[in-house]
C-alpha positions, 0 to 999 in steps of 0.5 A: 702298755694299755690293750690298744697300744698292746695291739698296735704293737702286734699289729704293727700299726699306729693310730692317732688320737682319733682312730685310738678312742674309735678303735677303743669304743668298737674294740669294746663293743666286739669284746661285750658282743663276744662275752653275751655270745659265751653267755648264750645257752647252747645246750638244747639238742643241739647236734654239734657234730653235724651242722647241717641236717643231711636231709636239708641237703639239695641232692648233687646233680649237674644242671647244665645252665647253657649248652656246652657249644654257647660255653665254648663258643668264646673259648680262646682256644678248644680241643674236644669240647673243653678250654684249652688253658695255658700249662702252669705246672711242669 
């Protein structure tokens, strides 16, 4: 059983002739991609435990876009000043 059958069967899917040589040509093109990226040196100061810097990050505050009334003024149903919603948990 050759890779693309291999996966058809995984996947439980059937490709004609067509959608296989397709399939076939970006199933190799991804695994060529994916070998150049295990070639890449990553070993630079790069900080693997933290991928963002925490002074890139914005600081959390609340900006209100639009007054809390215009929010709740198309609100099927209010009770002091937020949506009612339907109970979906008992």
């Amino acid at each position: 059983m050759d890779t693309i059958e291999h996966l058809e069967f995984l996947s439980k899917l059937k490709f004609s002739d067509e959608e296989r040589k397709k399939f076939e040509k970006e199933f190799g093109d991804i695994v060529s991609f994916v070998n150049e990226i295990t070639e890449l040196d990553l070993s630079d100061d790069l900080d693997k435990d933290q991928p963002i810097g925490l002074d890139e990050l914005r600081a959390d505050e609340p900006s209100p876009s639009m007054p809390r009334e215009q929010v709740l003024q198309n609100a099927p149903k209010q009770k002091d000043g937020c949506y009612v919603t339907p109970l979906v948990v008992e």
